[in-house]
C-alpha positions as CSV (number, residue, x, y, z in Angstrom):
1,X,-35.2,-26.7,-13.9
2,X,-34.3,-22.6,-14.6
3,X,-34.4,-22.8,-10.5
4,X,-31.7,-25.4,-9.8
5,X,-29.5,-24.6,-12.8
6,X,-29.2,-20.9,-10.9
7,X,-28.3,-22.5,-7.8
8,X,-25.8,-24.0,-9.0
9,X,-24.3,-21.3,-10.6
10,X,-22.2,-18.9,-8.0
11,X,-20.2,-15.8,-9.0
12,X,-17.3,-15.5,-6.1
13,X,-16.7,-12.1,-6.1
14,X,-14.9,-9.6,-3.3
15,X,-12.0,-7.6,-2.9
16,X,-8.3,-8.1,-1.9
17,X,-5.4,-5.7,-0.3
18,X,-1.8,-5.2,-1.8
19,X,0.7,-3.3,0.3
20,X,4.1,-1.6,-1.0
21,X,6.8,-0.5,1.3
22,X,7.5,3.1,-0.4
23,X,10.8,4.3,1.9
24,X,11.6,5.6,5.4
25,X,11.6,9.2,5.9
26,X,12.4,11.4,9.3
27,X,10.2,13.8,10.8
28,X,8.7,14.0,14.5
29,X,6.4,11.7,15.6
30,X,3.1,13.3,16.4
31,X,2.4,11.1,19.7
32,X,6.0,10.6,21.4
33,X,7.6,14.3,19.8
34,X,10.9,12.2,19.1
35,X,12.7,12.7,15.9
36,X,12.3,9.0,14.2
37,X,12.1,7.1,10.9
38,X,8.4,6.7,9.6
39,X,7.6,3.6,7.0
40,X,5.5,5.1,4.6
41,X,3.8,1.6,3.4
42,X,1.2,2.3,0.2
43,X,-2.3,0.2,0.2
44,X,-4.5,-0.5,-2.9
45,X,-7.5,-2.4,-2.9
46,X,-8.8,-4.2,-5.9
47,X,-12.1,-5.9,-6.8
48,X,-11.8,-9.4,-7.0
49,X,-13.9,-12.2,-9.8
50,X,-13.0,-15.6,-9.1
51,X,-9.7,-14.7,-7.4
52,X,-9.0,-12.8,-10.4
53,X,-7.9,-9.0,-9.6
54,X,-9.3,-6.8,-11.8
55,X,-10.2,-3.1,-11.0
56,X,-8.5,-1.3,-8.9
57,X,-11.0,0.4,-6.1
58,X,-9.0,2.6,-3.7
59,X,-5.2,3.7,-2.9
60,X,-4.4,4.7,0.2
61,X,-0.7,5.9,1.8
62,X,-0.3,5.1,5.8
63,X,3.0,6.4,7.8
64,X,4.5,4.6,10.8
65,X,6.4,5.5,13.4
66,X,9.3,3.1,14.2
67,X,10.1,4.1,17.5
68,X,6.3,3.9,19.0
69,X,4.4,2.4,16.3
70,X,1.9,5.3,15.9
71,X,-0.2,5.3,12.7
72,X,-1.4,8.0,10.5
73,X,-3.0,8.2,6.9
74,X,-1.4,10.4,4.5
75,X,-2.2,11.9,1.7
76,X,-0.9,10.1,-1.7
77,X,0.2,12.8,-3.3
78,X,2.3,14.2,0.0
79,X,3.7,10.7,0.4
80,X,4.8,10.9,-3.3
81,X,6.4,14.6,-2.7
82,X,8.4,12.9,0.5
83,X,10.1,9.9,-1.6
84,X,12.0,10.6,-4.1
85,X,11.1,9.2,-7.5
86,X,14.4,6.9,-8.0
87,X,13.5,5.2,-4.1
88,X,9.9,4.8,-5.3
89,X,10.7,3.3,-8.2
90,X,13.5,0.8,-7.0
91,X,11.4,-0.3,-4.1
92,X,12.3,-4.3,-4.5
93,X,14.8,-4.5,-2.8
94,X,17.5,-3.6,-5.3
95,X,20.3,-1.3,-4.8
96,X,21.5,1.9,-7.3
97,X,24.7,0.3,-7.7
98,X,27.3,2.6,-9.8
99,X,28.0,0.8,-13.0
100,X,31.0,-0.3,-14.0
């Protein structure tokens, strides 16, 4: 009885992937050498219980290239230094409107 009641019993458990677009900043690309835009895109990884996110595991920062599509990982806290903190912060899309 012990036996089939934990069979029946499953924990779903696993992790899951968010990704935040932080900004565009210029710099050469280290494969073509051509002065482009990179998209510095920010990936965390949480641990998941019954499609519930919970802890967060790891945080990671990767820069693109637009022009050739080369990839490199970055560190966080360099990726923080390139964006400024009012670009970071307003990263949904909203513009810094002047008030009126």
């Amino acid at each position: 009885m012990i036996a089939v009641y934990l069979a029946m019993m499953s924990i779903i458990f696993g992790s899951s992937a968010k990704n935040k677009v932080l900004g565009q900043v210029q710099y050469p690309c280290q494969r073509c050498g051509r002065m482009a835009y990179h998209t510095l895109v920010r990936s965390r990884r949480w641990f998941t219980l019954y499609f519930i996110t919970l802890i967060p595991l790891s945080k990671t920062t990767t820069a693109r290239c637009n022009l050739c599509g080369y990839q490199t990982q970055i560190d966080n806290n360099q990726a923080d230094a390139m964006i400024p903190q009012g670009v970071a912060n307003n990263a949904k899309g909203q513009q810094n409107l002047p008030k009126r």
